[in-house]
N, C-alpha and C positions, 0 to 999 in steps of 0.2 A: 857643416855643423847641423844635425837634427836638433828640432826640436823636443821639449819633453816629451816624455811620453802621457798620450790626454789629450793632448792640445791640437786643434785644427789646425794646420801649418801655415795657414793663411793670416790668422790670429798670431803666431809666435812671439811676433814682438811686442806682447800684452803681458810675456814672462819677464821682459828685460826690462818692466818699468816698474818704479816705485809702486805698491798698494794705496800709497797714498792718492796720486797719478788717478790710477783708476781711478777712485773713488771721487774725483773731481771733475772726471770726465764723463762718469756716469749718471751725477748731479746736475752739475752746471749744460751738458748739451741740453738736454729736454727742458729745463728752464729758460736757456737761451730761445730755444725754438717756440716756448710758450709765449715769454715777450713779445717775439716777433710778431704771435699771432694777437697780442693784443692792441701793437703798435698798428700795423693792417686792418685793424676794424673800426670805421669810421662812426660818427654819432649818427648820421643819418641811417646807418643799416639797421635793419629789425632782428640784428640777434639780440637778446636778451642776458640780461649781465648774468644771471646765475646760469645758464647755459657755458658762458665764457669762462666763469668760477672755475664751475666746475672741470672746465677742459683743461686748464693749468694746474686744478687740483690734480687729475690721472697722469696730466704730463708729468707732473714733480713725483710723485710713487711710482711711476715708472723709471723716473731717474733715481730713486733710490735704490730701488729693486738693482737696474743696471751697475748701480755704483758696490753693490753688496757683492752681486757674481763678478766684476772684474775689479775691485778693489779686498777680496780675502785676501791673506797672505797663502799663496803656494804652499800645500804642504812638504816638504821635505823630502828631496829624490835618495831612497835608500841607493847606493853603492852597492853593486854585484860586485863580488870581489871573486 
């Protein structure tokens, strides 16, 4: 069974899920992975909190960006007939 046509075939199974799916996926990872990195930074290191803000600030716009490109609805495969 091919994939649509557009789609990296590696990616495929990114057509067979819900939009909603994506767009949770594309939120919530780089959030998850922002956490991580604030849970990992201990009080005695000398990074400074607005450095840190700000890295979970691009994490989370990057996860929305991701969640906008894999959470659109597919537009509709016209039928060659």
């Amino acid at each position: 069974m091919r994939p649509e046509r557009g789609w990296i075939p590696q990616f495929a199974h990114f057509t067979k899920m819900d939009y909603r799916t994506r767009w949770a996926l594309g939120i919530f990872i780089p959030l998850a992975l922002g956490m991580t990195l604030i849970a990992s930074v201990q009080k005695d290191d000398n990074i400074q909190v607005h450095y840190l803000i700000l890295g979970i600030t691009l994490l989370w716009i990057s996860g929305l960006v991701t969640g906008y490109v894999l959470g659109r609805p597919l537009p509709k495969q016209r039928t060659e007939q």
